[in-house]
C-alpha positions in Angstrom: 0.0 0.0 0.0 3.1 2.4 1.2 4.4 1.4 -2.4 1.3 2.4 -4.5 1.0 5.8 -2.5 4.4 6.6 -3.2 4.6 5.5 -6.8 1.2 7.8 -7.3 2.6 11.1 -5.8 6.1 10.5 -7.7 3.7 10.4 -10.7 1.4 13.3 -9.4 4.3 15.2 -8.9 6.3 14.8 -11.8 3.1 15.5 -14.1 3.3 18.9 -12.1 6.3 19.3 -12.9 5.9 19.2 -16.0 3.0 21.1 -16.9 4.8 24.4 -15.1 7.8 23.4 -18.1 5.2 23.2 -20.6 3.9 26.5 -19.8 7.1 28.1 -19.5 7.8 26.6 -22.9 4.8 27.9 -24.6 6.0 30.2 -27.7 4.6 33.1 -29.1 3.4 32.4 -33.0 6.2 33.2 -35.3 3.9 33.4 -38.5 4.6 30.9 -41.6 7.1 31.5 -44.9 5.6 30.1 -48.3 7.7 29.9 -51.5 7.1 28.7 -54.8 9.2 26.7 -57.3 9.2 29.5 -59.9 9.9 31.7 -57.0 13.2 30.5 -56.2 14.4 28.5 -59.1 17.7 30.1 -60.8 19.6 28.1 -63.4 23.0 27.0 -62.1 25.9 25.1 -63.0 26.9 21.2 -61.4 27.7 22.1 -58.0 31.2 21.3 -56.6 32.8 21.0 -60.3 30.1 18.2 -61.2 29.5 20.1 -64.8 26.9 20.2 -67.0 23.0 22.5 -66.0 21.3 22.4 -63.1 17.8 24.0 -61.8 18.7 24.9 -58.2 15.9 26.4 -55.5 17.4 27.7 -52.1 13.9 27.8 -50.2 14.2 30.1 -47.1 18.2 30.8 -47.6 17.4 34.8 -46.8 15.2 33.9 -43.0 17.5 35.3 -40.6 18.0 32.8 -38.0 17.1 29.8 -39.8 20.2 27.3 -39.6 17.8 24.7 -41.8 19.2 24.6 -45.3 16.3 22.9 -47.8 17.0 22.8 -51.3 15.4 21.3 -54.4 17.5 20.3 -56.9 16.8 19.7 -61.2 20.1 18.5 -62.6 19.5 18.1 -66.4 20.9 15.5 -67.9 24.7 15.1 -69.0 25.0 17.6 -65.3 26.2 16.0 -61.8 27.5 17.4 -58.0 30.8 16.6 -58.1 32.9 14.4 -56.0 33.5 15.5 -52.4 34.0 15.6 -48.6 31.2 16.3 -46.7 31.4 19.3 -43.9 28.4 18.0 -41.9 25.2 15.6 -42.0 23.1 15.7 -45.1 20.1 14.1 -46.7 19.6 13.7 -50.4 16.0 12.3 -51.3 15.3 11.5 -54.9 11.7 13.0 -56.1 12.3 11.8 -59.7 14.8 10.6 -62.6 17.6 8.2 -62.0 21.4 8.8 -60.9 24.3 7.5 -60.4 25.8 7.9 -56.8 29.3 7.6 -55.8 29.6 7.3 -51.8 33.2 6.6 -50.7 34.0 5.1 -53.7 31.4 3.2 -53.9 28.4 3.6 -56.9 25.0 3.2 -56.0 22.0 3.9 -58.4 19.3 5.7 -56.9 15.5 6.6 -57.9 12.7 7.9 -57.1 12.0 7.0 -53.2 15.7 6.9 -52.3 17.2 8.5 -49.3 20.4 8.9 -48.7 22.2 10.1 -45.3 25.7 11.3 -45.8 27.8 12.1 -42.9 30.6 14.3 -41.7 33.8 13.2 -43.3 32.6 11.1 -45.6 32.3 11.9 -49.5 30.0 11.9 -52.5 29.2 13.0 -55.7 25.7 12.5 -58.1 25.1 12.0 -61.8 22.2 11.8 -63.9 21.3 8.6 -65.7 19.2 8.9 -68.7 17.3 11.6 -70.7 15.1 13.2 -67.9 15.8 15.3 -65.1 16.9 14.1 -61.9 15.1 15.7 -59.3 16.2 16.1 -55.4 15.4 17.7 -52.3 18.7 18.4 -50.2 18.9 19.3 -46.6 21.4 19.9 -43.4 22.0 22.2 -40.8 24.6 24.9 -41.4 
């Protein structure tokens, strides 16, 4: 009986707890951002030497404070990111097209539905296979 009375006001207590964090926690709306494809697309080259013509969209890069970088990426085809060491954690996701993907040395083709987590230290690079676009979403904290 001492057990259960104990275990209920450890509970009771904690749940007090926090209830006083959650309302100390409780943030003032910071409104919402929307951005468009055609609103942010510019026509770029194959990042880090990877050649050829790329569609790239930097959604959000001019929020101040926002250390989330999201990107969509178009690389046309003959176009590629070129080979190289990663600075910090990063996510590729494929939306469309196919590619070619080099991760420490080794080659993985990748499609729509693929993920890929590359970590600090490690290195990549992308190419497009085929004759339509491939399409990715990049993102990582800078």
């Amino acid at each position: 009986m001492l057990t259960r009375f104990v275990t209920t006001l450890a509970v009771s207590c904690l749940a007090g707890v926090l209830l006083q964090a959650g309302d100390q926690d409780k943030r003032t709306p910071g409104g919402y951002i929307v951005q468009r494809d055609a609103d942010v697309a510019r026509p770029e080259p194959g990042p880090h030497k990877g050649g050829g013509q790329t569609v790239g969209h930097s959604f959000f890069s001019d929020v101040p404070g926002l250390s989330l970088v999201f990107r969509k990426r178009a690389l046309k085809p003959g176009s590629g990111i070129g080979y190289h060491e990663q600075q910090e954690d990063e996510i590729y996701y494929v939306l469309s097209g196919r590619g070619e993907m080099t991760l420490d040395g080794k080659t993985v083709e990748v499609g729509p539905g693929t993920a890929i987590l590359t970590r600090t230290g490690s290195s990549h690079g992308l190419k497009v296979l085929g004759t339509e676009d491939l399409v990715i979403i990049i993102n990582y904290l800078q």
